[in-house]
N, C-alpha and C positions, 0 to 999 in steps of 0.2 A: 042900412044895417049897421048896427053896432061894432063898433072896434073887439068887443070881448066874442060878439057872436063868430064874427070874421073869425078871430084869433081860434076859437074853439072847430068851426069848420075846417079848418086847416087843421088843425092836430089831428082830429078825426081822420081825415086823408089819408096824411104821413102813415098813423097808426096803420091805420086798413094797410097801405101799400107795403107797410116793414112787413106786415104780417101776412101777404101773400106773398114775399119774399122768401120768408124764411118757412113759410107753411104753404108749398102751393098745393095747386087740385092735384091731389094723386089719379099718377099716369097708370098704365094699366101695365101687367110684367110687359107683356111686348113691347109698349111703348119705353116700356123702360131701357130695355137691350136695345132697341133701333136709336138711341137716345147715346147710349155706351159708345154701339162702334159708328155712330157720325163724329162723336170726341175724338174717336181712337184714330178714325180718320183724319180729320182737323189737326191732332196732335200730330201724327207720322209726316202730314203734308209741310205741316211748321218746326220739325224736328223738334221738338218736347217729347226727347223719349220719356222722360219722368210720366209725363201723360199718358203714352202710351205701356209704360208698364204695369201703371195702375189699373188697367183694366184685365191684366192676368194676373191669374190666384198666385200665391205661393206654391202651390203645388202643381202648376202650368208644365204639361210634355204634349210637346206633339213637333208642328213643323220648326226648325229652328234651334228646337233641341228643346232643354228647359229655361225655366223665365230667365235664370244667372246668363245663360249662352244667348236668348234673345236680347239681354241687353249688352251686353260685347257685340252683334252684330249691327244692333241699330247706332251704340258709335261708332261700329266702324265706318259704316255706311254714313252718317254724318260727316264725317272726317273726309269722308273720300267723296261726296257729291252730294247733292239734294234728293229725296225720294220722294214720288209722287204716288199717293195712293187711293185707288178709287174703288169705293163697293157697291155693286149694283144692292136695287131692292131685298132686299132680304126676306128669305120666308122664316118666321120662328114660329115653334112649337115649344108648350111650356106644360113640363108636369110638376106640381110643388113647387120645389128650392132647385128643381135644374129645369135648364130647355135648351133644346138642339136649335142650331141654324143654317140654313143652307142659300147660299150665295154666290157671287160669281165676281171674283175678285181682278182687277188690274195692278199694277207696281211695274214702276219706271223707277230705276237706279242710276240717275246720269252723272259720272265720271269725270265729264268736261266737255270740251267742244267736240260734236262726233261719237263722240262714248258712251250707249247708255246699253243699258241689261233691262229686257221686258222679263214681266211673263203675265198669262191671263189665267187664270187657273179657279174651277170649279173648287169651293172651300165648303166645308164643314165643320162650326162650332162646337163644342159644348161648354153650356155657362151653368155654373151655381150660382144660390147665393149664398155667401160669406157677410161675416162683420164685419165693415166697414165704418166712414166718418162719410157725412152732406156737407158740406160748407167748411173742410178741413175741420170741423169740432162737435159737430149734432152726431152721438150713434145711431148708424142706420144699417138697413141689411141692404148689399148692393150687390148687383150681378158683376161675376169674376169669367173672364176665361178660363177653362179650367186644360182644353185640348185644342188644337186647331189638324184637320185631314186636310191638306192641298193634294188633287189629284192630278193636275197637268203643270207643266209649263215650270215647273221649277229647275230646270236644269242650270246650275250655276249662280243660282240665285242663294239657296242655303248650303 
């Protein structure tokens, strides 16, 4: 084979691969949220709370208080130890631009040697979507926290 054929198969490639990059198969809304809070997971587990803020709206109330108060706690909780956070399967339900999710959430707060704060606690979502950025610069519409319901196991935790 030719040096110019070679040379052209290969750019063909590259092309294809930038361009499933930047254009991949669209996920379906569910997949898109289950997508969100494994991030938000990921993020909370690696302390990026930047990450994990960006998955509540601007206008986020529920556990925590609102998003300004959610992020004074996650430094503070930075500051004071590592957080470990684990979400089971999640069931989501999606009408239009919102969907509820129901889950069953773990969070470990450890302090230091000997010191840590659980709790296990049955959660409820709700996500819109809002404008957003993909790739910090494509606009795209993307699911926002907008509330979170924790019914057990918070005591001393918020």
């Amino acid at each position: 084979m030719s040096k110019t054929v070679s040379g052209a198969i290969i750019i063909l490639l590259l092309l294809a691969a930038a361009t499933w990059f930047l254009f991949p198969p669209p996920l379906s809304e569910a997949e898109q949220i289950v997508r969100l809070l494994k991030d938000t997971q990921a993020a909370a587990n690696s302390g990026n709370t930047r990450r994990v803020l960006y998955s509540l709206s601007e206008q986020y109330s529920g556990a925590g208080g609102t998003k300004k108060q959610v992020r004074l706690l996650l430094i503070q909780a930075a500051r004071e130890g590592d957080i470990s956070l684990t979400l089971n399967t999640p069931t989501v339900t999606v009408t239009g631009d919102s969907a509820t999710v129901e889950l069953f959430a773990q969070a470990a707060l450890r302090q230091g040697p000997g010191s840590e704060t659980r709790i296990n606690s049955d959660v409820t979502l709700a996500l819109r979507k809002e404008d957003g950025k993909r790739l910090l610069v494509l606009p795209a519409r993307v699911w926002r926290i907008v509330s979170a319901d924790v019914r057990t196991g918070t005591e001393g935790f918020f």
